[in-house]
C-alpha positions as a Markdown table, in Angstrom:
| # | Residue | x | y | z |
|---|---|---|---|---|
| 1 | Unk | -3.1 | 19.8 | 22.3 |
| 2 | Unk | -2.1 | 18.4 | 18.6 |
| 3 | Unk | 1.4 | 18.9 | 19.4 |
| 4 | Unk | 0.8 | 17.1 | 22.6 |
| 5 | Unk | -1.2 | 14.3 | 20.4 |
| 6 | Unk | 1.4 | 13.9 | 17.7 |
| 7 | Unk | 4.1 | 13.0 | 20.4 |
| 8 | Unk | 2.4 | 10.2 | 22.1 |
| 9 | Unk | 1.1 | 9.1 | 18.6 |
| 10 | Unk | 5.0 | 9.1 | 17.4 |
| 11 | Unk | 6.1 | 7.5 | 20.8 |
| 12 | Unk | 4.1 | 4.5 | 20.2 |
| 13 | Unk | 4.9 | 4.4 | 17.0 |
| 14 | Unk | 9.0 | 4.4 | 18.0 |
| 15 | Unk | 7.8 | 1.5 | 20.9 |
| 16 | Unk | 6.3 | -0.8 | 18.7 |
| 17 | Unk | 8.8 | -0.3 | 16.4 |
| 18 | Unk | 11.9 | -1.1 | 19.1 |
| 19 | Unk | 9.9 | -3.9 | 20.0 |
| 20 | Unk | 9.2 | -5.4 | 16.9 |
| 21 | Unk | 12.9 | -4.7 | 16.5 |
| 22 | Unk | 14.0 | -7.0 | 19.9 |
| 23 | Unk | 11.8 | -9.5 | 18.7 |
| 24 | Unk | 13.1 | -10.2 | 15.3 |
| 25 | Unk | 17.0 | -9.9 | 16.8 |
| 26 | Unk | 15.3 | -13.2 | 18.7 |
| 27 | Unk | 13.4 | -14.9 | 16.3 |
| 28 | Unk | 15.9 | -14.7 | 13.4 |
| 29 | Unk | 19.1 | -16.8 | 12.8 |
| 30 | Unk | 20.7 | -13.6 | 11.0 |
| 31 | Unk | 23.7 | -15.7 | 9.7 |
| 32 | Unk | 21.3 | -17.0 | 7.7 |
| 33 | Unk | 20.0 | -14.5 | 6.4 |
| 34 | Unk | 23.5 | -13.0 | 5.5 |
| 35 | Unk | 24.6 | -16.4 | 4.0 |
| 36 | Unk | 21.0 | -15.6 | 1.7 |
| 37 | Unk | 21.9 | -12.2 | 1.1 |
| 38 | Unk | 25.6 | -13.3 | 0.2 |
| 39 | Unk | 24.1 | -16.4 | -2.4 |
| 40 | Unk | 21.4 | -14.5 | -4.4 |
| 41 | Unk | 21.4 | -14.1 | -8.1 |
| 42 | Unk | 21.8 | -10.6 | -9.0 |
| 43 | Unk | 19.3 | -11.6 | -12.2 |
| 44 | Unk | 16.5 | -11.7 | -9.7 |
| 45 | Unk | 17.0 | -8.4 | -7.9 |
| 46 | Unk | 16.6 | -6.9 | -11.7 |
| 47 | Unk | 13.7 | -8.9 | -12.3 |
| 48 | Unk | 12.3 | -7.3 | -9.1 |
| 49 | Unk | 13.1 | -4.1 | -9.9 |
| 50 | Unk | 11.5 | -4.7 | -13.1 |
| 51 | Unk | 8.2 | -5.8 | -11.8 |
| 52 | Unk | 8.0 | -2.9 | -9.5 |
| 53 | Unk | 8.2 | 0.0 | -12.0 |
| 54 | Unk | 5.8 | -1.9 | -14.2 |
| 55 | Unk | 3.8 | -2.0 | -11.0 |
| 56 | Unk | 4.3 | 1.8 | -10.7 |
| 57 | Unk | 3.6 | 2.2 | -14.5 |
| 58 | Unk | 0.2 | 0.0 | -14.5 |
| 59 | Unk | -0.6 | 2.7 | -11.2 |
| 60 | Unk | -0.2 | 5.7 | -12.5 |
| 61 | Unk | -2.0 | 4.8 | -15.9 |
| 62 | Unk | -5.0 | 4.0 | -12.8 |
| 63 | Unk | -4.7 | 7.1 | -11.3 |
| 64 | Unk | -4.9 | 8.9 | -14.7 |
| 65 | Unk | -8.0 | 7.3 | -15.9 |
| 66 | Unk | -9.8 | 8.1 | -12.7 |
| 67 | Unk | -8.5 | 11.3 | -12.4 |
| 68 | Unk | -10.2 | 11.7 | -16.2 |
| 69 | Unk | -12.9 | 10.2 | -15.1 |
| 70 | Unk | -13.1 | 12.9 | -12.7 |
| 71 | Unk | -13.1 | 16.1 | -14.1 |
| 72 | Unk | -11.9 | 17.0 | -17.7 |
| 73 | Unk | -9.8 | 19.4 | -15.8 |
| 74 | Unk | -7.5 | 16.8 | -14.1 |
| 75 | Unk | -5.4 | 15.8 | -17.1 |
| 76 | Unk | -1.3 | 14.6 | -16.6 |
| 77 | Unk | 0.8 | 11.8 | -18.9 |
| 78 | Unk | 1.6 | 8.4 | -17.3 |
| 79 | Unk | 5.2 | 10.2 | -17.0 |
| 80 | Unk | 4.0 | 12.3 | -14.7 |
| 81 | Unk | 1.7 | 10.2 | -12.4 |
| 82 | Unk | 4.6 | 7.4 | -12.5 |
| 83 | Unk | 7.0 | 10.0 | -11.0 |
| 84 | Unk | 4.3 | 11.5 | -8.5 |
| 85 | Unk | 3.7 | 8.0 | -7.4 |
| 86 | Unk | 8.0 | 7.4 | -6.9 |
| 87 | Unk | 8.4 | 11.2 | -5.7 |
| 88 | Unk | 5.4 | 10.2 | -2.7 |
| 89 | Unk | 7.3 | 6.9 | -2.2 |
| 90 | Unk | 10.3 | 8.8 | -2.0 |
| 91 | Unk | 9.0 | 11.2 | 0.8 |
| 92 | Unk | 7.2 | 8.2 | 2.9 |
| 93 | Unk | 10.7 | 6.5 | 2.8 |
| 94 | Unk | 13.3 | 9.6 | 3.8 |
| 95 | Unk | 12.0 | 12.8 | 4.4 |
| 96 | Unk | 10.8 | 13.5 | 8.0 |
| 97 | Unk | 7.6 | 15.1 | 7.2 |
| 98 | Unk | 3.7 | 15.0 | 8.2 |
| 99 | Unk | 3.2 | 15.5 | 4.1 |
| 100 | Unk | 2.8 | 11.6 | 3.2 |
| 101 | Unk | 3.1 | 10.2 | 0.0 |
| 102 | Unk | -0.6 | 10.0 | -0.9 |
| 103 | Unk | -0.7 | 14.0 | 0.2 |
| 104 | Unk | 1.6 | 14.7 | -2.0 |
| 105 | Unk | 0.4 | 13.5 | -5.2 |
| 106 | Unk | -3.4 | 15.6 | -4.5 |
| 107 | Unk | -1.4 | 18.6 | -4.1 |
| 108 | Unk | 1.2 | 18.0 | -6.9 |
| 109 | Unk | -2.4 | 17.7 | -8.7 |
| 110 | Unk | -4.1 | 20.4 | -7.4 |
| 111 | Unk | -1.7 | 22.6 | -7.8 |
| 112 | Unk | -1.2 | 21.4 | -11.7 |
| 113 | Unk | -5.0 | 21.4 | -12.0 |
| 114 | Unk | -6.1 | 24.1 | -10.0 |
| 115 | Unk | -8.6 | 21.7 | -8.7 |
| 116 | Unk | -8.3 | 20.8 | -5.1 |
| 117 | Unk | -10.8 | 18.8 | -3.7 |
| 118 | Unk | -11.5 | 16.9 | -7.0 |
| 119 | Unk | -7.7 | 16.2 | -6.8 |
| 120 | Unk | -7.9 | 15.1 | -3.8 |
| 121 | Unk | -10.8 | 13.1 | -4.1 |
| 122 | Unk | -8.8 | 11.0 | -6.9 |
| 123 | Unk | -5.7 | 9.9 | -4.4 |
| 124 | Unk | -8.4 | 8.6 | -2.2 |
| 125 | Unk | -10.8 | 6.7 | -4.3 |
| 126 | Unk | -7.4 | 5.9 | -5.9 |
| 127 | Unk | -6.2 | 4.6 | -2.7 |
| 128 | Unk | -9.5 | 3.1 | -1.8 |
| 129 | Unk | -10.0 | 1.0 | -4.7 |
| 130 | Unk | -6.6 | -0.7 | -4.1 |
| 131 | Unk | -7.2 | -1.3 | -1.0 |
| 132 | Unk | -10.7 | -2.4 | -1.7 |
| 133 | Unk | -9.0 | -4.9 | -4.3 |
| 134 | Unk | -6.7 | -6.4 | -2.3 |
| 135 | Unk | -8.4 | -6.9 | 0.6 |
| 136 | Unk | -11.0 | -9.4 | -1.3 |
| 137 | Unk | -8.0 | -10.9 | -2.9 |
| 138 | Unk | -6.7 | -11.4 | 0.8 |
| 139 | Unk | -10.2 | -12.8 | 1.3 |
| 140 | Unk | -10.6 | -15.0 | -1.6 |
| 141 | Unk | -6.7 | -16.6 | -2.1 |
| 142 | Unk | -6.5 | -17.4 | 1.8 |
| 143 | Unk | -9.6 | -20.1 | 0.8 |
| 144 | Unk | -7.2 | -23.2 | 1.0 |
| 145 | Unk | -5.7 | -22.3 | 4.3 |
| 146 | Unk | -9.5 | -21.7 | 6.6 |
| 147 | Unk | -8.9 | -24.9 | 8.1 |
| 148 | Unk | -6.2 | -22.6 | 10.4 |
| 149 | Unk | -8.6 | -19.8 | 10.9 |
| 150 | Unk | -9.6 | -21.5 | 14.3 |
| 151 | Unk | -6.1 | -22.8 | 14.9 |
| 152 | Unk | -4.1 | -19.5 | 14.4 |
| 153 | Unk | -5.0 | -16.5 | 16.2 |
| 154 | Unk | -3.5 | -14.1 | 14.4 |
| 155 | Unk | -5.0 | -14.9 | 10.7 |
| 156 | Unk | -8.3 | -15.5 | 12.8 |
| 157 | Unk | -8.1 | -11.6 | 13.6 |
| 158 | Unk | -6.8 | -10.7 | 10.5 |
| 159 | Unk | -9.6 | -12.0 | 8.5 |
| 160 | Unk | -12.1 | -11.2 | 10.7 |
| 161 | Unk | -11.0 | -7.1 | 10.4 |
| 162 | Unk | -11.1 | -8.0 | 6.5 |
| 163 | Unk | -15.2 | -9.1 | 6.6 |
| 164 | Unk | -15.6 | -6.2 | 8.8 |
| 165 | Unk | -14.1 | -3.7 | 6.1 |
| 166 | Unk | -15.6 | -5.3 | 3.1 |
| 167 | Unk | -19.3 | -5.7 | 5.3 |
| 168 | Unk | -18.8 | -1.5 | 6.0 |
| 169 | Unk | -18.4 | -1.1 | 2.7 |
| 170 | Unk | -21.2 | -2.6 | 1.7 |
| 171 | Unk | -23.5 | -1.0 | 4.3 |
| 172 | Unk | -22.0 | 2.4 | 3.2 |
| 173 | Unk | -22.7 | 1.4 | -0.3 |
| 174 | Unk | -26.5 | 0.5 | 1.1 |
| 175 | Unk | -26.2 | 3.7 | 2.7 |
| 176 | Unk | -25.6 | 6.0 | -0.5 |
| 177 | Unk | -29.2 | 5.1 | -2.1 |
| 178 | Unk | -31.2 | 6.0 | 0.8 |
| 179 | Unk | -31.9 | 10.1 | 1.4 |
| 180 | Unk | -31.0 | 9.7 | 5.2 |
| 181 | Unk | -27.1 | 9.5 | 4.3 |
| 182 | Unk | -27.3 | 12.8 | 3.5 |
| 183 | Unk | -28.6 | 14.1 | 6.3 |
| 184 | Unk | -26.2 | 12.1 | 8.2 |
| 185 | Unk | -23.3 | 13.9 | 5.9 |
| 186 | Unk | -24.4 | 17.6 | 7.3 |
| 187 | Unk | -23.0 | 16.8 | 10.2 |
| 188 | Unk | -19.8 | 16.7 | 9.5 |
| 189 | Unk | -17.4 | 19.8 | 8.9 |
| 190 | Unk | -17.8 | 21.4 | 5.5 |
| 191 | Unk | -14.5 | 20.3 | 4.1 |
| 192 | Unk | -15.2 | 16.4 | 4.7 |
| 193 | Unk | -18.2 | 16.8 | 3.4 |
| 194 | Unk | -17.0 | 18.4 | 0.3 |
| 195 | Unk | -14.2 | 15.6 | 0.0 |
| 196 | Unk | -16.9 | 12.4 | 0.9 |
| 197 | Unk | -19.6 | 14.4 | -1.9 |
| 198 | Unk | -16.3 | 14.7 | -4.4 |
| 199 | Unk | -15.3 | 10.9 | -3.5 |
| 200 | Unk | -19.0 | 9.7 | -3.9 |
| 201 | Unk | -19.0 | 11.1 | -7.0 |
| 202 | Unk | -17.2 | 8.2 | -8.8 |
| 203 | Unk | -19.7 | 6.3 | -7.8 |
| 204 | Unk | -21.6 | 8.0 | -11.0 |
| 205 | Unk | -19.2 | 8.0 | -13.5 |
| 206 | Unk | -18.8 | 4.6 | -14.0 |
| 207 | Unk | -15.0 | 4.3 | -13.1 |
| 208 | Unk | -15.0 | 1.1 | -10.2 |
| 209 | Unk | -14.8 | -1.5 | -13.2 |
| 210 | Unk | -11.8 | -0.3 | -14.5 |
| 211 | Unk | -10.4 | 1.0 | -11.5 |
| 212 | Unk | -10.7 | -2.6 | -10.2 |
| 213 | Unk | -9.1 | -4.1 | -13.4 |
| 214 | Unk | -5.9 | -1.8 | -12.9 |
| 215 | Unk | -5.9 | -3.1 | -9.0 |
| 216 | Unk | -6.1 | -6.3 | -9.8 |
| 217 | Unk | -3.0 | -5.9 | -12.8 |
| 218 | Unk | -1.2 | -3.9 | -10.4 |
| 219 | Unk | -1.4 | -6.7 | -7.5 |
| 220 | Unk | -0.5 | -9.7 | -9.6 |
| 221 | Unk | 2.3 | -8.1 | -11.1 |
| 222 | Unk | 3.2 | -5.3 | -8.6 |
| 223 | Unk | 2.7 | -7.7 | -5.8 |
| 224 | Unk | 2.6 | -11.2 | -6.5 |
| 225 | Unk | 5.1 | -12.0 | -9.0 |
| 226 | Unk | 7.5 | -9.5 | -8.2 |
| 227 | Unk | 7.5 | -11.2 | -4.7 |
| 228 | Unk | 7.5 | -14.5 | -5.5 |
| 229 | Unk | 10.7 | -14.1 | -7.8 |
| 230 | Unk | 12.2 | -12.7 | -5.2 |
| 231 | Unk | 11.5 | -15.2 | -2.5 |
| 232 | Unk | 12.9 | -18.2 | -5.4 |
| 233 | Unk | 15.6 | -15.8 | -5.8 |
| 234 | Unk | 16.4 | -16.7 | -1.5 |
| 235 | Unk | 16.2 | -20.6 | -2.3 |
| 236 | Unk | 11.7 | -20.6 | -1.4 |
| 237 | Unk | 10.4 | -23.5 | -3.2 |
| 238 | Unk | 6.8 | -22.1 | -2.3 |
| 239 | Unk | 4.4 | -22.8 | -5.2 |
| 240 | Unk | 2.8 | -19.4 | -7.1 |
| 241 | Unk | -0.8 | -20.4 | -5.5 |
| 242 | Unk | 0.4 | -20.8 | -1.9 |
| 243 | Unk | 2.2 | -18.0 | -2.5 |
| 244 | Unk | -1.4 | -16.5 | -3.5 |
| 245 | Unk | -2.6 | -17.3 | -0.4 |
| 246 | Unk | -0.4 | -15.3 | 2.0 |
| 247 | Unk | 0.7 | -12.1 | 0.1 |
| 248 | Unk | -2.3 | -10.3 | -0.1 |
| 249 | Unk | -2.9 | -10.8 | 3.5 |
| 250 | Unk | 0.8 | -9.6 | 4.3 |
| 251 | Unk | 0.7 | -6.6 | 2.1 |
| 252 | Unk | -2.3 | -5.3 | 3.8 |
| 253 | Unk | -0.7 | -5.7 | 7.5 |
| 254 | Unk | 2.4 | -4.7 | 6.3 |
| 255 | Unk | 1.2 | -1.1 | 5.4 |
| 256 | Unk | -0.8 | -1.0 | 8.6 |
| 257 | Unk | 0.7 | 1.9 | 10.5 |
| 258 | Unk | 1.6 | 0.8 | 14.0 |
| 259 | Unk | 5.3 | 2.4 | 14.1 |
| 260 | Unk | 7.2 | 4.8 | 12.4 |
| 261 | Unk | 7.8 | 3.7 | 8.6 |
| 262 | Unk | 6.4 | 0.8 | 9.2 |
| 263 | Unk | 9.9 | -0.3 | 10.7 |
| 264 | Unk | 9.1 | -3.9 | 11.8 |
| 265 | Unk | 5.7 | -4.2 | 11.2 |
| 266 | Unk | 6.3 | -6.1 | 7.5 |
| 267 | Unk | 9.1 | -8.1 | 8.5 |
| 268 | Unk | 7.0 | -9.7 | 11.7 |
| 269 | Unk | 4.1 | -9.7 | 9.1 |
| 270 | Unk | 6.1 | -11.9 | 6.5 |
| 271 | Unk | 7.7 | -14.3 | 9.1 |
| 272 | Unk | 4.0 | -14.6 | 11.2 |
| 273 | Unk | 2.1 | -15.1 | 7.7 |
| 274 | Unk | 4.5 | -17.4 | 5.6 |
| 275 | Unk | 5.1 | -19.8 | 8.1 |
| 276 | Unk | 1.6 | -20.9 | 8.0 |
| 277 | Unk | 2.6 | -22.2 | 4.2 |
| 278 | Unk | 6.1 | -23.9 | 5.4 |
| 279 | Unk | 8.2 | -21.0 | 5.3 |
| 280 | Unk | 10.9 | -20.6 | 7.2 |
| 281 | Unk | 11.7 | -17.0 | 9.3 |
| 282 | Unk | 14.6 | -16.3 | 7.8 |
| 283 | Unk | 14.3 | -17.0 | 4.1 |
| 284 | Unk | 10.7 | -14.3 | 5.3 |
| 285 | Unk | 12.5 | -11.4 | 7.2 |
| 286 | Unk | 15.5 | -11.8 | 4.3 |
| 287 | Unk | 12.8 | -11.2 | 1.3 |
| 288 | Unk | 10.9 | -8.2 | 3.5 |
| 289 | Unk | 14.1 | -6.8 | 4.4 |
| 290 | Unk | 15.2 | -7.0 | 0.4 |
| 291 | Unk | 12.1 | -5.6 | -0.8 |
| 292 | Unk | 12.4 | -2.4 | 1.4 |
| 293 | Unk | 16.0 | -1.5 | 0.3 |
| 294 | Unk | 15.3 | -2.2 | -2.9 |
| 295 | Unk | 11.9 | 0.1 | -3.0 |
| 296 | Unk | 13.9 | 2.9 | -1.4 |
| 297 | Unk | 16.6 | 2.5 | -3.8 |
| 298 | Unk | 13.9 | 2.7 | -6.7 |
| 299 | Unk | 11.7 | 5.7 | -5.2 |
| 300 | Unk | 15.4 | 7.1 | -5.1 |
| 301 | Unk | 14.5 | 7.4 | -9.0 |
| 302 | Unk | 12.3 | 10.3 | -8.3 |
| 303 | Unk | 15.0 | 12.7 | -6.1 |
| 304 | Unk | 15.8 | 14.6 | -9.4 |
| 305 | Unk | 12.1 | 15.5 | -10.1 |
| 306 | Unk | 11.3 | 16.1 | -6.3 |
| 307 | Unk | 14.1 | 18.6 | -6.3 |
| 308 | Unk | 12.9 | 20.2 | -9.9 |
| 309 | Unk | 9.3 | 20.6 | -8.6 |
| 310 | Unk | 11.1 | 22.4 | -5.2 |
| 311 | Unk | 12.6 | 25.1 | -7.7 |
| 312 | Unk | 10.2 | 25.7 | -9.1 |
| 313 | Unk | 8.3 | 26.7 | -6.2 |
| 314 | Unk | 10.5 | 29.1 | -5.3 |
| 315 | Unk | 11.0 | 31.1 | -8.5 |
């Protein structure tokens, strides 16, 4: 039955992505986007690259602090998240496997830590708290564009399943102070309940402050203005807050996972979401397409230690 469940899961996921695929070989003028390829200044692509490690830097010092937070236990250097981080990257990006990224940094910590669950419990609050993040900042920046929330169907939708998320997340919050939630816990299997208990317990320890400070570092320099050089770097003349105003909103669709990868899912996101602040499809698809090699080249970084820690497991 799971077998039979992971096919049609992975079927969709390959439909949408040849879909998303026929649709862009439509929409796109891919001369274009070669003549952009062809014209941009190398400068830029290093500047990007830049930006994205210091974005991976500014994540893993997250991850550490609320993995302190945590338990005394789960102790690593930056070093060592920042390469857990790539080395998960690296897996979501090449290796065929049902092990993602996130997975891979609570085990790599678990088994360093002998701690499971609480190690666990830290790539999800981890996770969580990003998300959290940028989803209001998704909320907030798109402010000067509401006047198309009952024009444009698709950013009507979007923002819609953004109030929903942050309302749950209130109500859950709500939920937490009143002694019926954990009644309502018992009834699901032991090991959720351990993980929700162990997640629930950052909650006490004071950590969503500064977890929310590293988010919001990580997303305007991780995201934002890694991006926006790279979309001046294609010829954009976009201004930094209209920029604001779309990016958040793409990089949560974009990491939405309708096909396999995420194969065409960001570059429709980027063309559908710029264009409602003037920019064009190709100079959109050019900078998605650019971003992906580029973060597969980077998490390429990490091949060395991925193949260390694989040794190791077997002597």
């Amino acid at each position: 039955m799971k077998k039979k469940k992971m096919f049609w899961i992975v079927l969709v996921k390959l439909g949408v992505g040849v879909g998303l695929i026929f649709w862009l070989v439509e929409k796109v003028s891919w001369g274009v986007v070669l003549e952009k390829l062809r014209d941009i200044s190398p400068i830029f692509i290093i500047l990007y690259i830049v930006f994205q490690l210091i974005g991976n830097l500014i994540s893993a010092k997250k991850w550490q602090i609320i993995a302190s937070h945590k338990h005394q236990k789960l102790i690593f250097t930056v070093k060592e998240g920042f390469f857990a981080y790539l080395t998960g990257a690296f897996i979501n990006n090449f290796l065929p496997s049902t092990l993602g990224g996130d997975a891979y940094r609570g085990l790599w910590l678990a088994k360093k830590t002998n701690a499971k669950a609480a190690s666990l419990s830290t790539v999800v609050f981890d996770r969580f708290i990003g998300l959290w993040t940028i989803a209001i900042l998704a909320v907030l920046y798109s402010f000067p564009l509401w006047h198309l929330f009952f024009v444009d169907t698709v950013f009507q939708i979007t923002l819609s399943l953004l109030g929903i998320f942050l309302l749950g997340d209130l109500c859950i919050t709500y939920a937490y102070f009143r002694p019926w939630f954990y009644h309502l816990l018992e009834w699901f299997p032991f090991q959720i309940q351990r993980l929700i208990r162990e997640v629930i317990g950052f909650t006490k320890k004071g950590i969503w402050t500064i977890g929310s400070l590293y988010s919001l570092l990580f997303a305007f320099v991780g995201i934002a203005l890694s991006n926006w050089i790279l979309f001046h770097a294609l010829g954009s003349a976009i201004s930094f807050p209209s920029f604001l105003s779309i990016i958040f909103l793409v990089t949560i669709v974009s990491s939405v996972p309708l096909s396999i990868n995420n194969i065409g899912i960001k570059e429709w996101a980027y063309i559908t979401f710029f264009a409602l602040v003037g920019v064009n499809a190709e100079i959109a698809v050019t900078a998605a397409l650019l971003s992906r090699f580029i973060q597969m080249f980077i998490s390429f970084i990490a091949l060395p230690h991925y193949i260390h820690n694989k040794k190791q497991e077997y002597l």
